[in-house]
C-alpha positions in Angstrom: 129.2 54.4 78.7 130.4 53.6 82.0 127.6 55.3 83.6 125.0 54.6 81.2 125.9 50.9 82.7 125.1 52.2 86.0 122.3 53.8 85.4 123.8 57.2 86.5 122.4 59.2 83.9 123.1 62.4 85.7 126.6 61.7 85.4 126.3 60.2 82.2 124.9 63.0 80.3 127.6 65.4 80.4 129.9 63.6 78.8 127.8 62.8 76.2 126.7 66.3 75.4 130.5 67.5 75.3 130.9 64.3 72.8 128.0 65.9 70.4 128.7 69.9 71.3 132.8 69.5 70.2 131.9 67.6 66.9 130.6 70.9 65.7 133.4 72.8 66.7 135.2 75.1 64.1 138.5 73.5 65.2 136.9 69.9 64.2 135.3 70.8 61.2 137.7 69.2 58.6 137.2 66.2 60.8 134.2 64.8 59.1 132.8 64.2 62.8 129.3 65.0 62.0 129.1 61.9 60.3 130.5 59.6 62.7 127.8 56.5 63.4 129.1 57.3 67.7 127.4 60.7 67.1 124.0 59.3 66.4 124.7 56.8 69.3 125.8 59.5 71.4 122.6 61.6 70.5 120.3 58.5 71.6 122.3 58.1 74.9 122.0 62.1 75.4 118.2 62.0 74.7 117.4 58.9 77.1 119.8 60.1 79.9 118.6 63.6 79.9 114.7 62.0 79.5 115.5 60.1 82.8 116.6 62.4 84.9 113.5 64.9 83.6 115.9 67.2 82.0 113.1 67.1 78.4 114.7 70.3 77.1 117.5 68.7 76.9 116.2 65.7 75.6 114.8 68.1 73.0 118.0 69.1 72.1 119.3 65.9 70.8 116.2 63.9 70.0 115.8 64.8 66.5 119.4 63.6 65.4 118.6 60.3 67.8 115.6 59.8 65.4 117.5 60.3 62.5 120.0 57.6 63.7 117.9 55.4 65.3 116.5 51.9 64.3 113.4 50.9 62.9 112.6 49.5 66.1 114.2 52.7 68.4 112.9 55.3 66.1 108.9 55.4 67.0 110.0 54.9 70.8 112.0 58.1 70.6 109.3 60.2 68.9 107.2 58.9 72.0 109.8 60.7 74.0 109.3 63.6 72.6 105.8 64.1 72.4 105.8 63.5 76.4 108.9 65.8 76.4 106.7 68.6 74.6 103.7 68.0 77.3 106.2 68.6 80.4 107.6 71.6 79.1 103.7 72.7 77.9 104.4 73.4 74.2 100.7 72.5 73.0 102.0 73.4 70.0 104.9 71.2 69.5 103.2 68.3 71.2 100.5 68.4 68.5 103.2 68.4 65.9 104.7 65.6 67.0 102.0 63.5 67.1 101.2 64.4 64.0 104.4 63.7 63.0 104.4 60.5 64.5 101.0 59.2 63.1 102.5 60.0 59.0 106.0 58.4 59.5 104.6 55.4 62.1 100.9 54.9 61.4 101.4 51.3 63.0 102.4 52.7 66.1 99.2 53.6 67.8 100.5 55.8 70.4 100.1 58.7 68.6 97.2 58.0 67.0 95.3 57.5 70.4 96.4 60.4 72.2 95.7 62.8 69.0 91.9 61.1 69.5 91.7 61.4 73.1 93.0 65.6 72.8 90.1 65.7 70.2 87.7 64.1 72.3 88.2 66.1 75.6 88.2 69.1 73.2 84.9 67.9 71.6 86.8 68.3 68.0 85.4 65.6 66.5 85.7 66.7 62.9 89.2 66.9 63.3 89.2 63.4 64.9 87.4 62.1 62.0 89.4 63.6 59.5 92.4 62.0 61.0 90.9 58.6 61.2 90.8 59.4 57.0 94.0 60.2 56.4 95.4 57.0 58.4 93.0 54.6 56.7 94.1 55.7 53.6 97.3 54.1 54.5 96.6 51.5 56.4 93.4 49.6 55.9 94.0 46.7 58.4 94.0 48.2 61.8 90.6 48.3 63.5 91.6 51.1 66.2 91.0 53.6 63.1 87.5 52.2 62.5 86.6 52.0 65.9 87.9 55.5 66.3 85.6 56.7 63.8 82.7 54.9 65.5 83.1 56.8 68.7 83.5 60.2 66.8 80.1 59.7 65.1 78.7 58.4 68.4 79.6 61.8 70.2 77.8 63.3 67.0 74.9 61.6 67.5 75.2 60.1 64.2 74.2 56.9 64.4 73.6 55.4 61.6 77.1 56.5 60.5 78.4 55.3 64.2 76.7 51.7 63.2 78.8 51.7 59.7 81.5 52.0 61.6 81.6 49.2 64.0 80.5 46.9 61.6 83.9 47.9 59.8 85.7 46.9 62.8 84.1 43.8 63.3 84.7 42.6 59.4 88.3 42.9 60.8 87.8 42.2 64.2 85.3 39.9 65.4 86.2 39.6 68.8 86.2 43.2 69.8 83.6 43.9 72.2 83.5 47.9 72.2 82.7 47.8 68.6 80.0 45.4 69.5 78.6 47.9 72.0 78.9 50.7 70.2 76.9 48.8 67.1 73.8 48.3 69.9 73.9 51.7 71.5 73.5 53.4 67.9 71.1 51.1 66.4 69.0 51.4 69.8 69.3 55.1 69.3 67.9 54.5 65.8 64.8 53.3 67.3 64.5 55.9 69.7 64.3 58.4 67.1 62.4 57.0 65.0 59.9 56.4 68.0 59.5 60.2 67.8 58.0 60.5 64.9 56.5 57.2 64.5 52.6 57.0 63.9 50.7 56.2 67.1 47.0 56.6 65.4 45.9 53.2 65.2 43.0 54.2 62.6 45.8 55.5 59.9 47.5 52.7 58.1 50.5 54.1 58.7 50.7 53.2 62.2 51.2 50.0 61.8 53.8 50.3 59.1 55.6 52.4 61.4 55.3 50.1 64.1 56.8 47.0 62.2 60.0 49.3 61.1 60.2 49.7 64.8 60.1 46.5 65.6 62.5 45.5 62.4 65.1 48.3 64.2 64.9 46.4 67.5 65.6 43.6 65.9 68.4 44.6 64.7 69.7 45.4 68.1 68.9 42.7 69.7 72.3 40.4 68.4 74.7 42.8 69.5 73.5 43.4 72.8 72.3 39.4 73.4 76.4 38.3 72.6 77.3 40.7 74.9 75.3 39.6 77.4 76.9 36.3 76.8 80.6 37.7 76.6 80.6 39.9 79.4 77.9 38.6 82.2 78.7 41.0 84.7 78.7 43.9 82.9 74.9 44.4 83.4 75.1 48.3 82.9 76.3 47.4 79.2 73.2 44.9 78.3 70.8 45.0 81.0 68.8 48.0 80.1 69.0 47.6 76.4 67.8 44.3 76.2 64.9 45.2 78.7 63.4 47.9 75.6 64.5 45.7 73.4 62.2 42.5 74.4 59.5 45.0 75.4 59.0 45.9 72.2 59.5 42.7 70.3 56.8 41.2 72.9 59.2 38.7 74.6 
């Protein structure tokens, strides 16, 4: 403890390992040390120390018990730990597992949540992302990262109209977020665009202009989005700029 003060955790972290090694020794086992509330403390110290000084197998050691011991407050911090832990010492495998773990025992803790989502992204698993997204909004309705994390996923899918669905979940509980916004215009836009394809462009067949009012009706629909941003964020031109260019093309203003 002397050195923890200090900040010498070099120095500090032998003495707490021989603190949690001995406690398991045959001589001590009538002791009932194993128990003892210092060990727990000991096994947080151990983990931090040895996390400091960039020992993470160490750290890996003694991070489970420091969970177990931890407070409500401590515990999600520590699991942080050891998911970075597992990415210095390269165990994919491990790493995935502990995010994992941390996203079922601390879904309101986003850390884990968000880099699980960014691994799937770079990996173009998407599915996977999706599926996750699932399982924690079946826990926990009121967070809009897990809707907006759904409305990227189907946006890398191409699927817009989902991708729309989405962000309009995450503005019913979030209003003010922006990205969600953006993402909202981007798919409905893309709606038209598609639609464009295999709109009717014979102006002697009826259908042409039926096609061309959906059009327009689609356009419309973008138009909101992309106007409040325009309003929200003025010098983000690459956002708005373009979109609202098509956009009053084709509603003729």
């Amino acid at each position: 403890l002397f050195f923890l003060r200090k900040n010498d955790f070099e120095k500090a972290l032998p003495y707490l390992s021989m603190y949690i090694e001995e406690t398991y020794e045959p001589l001590l086992k009538d002791a009932n040390l194993v128990a003892d509330t210092l060990l727990k403390r000991a096994s947080f110290y151990a983990t931090v120390s040895a996390y400091n000084i960039k020992n993470y197998r160490t750290a890996l050691k003694y991070i489970d018990q420091a969970i177990a011991g931890a407070t409500v407050k401590q515990a999600p911090d520590l699991q942080e730990y050891k998911v970075r832990c597992y990415e210095a010492v390269k165990d994919t495998t491990l790493w995935l597992k502990a995010m994992y773990d941390g996203c079922e025992n601390w879904p309101r803790h986003d850390f884990f949540f968000t880099a699980l989502m960014e691994y799937f992204e770079n990996e173009k698993q998407y599915d996977y992302a999706i599926d996750l997204a699932d399982t924690m909004l079946n826990r926990v309705q009121d967070i809009p990262l897990y809707w907006y994390a759904k409305s990227m996923m189907y946006m890398h899918k191409s699927d817009w109209a989902r991708c729309e669905e989405m962000s309009d979940s995450v503005l019913a509980r979030d209003s003010s977020h922006l990205d969600a916004l953006y993402n909202k215009g981007v798919s409905i836009i893309n709606q038209a665009m598609e639609f464009a394809e295999t709109a009717c462009y014979d102006i002697k067949n009826p259908k042409c202009r039926r096609d061309r009012l959906k059009l327009q009706e689609i356009y419309r629909r973008a138009e909101a989005p992309f106007e409040r941003l325009r309003r929200e964020q003025p010098d983000k031109k690459n956002r708005w700029a373009k979109a609202l260019y098509r956009i009053y093309l084709h509603l003729n203003k």
